[in-house]
N, C-alpha and C positions, 0 to 999 in steps of 0.2 A: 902608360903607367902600369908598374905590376905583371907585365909579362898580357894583359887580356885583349881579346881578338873581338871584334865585332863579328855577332853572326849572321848567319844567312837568312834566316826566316824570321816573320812576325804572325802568328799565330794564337785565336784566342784558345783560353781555356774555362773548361766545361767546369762548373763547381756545383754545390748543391743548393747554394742561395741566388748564384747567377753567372752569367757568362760576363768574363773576363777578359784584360787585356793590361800586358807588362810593357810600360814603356820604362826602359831606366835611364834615369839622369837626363843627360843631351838629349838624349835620342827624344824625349818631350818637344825639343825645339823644332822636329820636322814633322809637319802638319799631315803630311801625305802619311805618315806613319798611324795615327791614330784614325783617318781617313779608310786607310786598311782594317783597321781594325773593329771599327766601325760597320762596315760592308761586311765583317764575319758576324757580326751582330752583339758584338758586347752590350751592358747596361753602363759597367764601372772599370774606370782605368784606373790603375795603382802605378804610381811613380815614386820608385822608392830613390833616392839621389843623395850624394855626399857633394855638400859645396864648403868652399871654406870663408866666405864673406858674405854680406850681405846684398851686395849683389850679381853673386851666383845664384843664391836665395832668390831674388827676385826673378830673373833670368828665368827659372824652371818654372816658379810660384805662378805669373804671369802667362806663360805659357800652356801651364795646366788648366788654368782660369779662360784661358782663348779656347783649347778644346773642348771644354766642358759646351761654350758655346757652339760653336761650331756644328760639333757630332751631338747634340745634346744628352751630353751625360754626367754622370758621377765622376768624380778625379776624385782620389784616397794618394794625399803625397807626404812619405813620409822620410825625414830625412835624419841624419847623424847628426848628435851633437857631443859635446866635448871636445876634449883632449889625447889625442895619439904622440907625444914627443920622438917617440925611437922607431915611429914608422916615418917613413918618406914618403914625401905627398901628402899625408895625412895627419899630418902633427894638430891640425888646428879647421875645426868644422863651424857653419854655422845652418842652423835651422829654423823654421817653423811651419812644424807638420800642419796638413790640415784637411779636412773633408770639404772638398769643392761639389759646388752645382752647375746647372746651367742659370743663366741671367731672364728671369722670368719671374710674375707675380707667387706662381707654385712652389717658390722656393725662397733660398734664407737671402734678405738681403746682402749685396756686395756678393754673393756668389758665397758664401763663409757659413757654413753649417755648423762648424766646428773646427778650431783652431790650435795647437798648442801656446804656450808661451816661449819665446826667442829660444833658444840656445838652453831648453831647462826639459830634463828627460822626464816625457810624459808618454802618457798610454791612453789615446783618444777613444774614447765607444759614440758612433751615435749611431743611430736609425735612419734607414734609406728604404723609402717606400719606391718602387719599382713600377707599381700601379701610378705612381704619379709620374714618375719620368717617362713611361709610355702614352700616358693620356695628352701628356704635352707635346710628344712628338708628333700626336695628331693633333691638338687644339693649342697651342701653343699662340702667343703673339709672334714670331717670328718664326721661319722654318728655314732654317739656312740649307738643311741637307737636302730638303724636298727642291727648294729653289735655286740649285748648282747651275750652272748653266754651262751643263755638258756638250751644249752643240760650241761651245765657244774653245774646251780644254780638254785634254785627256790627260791622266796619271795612268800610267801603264807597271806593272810590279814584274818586273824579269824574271822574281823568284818560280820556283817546283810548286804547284801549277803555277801558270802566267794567270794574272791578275789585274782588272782595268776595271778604274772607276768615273 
């Protein structure tokens, strides 16, 4: 759609409140992807995503809710809502943004820190303590990224440098 090209690198970025990581849209649906990014050290991954149904919606939603688990971290997904008629592809969106956690007592039940409401354009603020999402990747009830069991699997990244985790 639109003429856009997928790119070649996934790459975090440095900010001043923490290290980052863009996965857009789809690209949430492959685990190896935030796995990457992960291994470059993010805290909080932002999934910004245009779906037009609700379950596209769920499809990413879900998804961002699995990596949070996973790599234990912050998911920030924030999606389009409304109405585009005279664009193509994009006539008709559905949303609901939201500040994900990992699934832990340290954190908001259901994973849901903060939600928008359906299809209704809002502007989320909340608070992400960073000292908790660290403390839990050491004291955690679960540690899925410590407990990989690399002697069983390898992901290898082809990209400028090669990359294995």
């Amino acid at each position: 759609w639109w003429g856009i090209r997928g790119g070649d690198r996934v790459e975090a970025i440095d900010t001043d409140v923490a290290r980052v990581g863009v996965l857009v849209c789809y690209d949430v649906q492959f685990p190896e992807l935030a796995r990457k990014l992960t291994a470059d050290g993010i805290d909080l991954l932002l999934v910004p995503y245009n779906t037009n149904d609700v379950y596209g919606h769920q499809r990413v939603r879900a998804c961002a809710a699995a990596r949070c688990i996973e790599n234990h971290l912050f998911t920030v997904t924030a999606g389009c809502v409304g109405n585009l008629p005279f664009v193509e592809n994009a006539d008709t969106h559905y949303a609901k943004s939201a500040v994900l956690t990992p699934s832990d007592m340290a954190f908001a039940r259901g994973q849901i820190a903060c939600e928008a409401e359906p299809n209704l354009e809002t502007v989320l603020a909340h608070d992400l303590d960073l000292q908790d999402l660290r403390r839990h990747r050491l004291r955690g009830t679960v540690h899925n990224w410590k407990d990989r069991r690399r002697d069983l699997y390898r992901v290898e990244w082809c990209g400028d440098p090669p990359w294995r985790i």
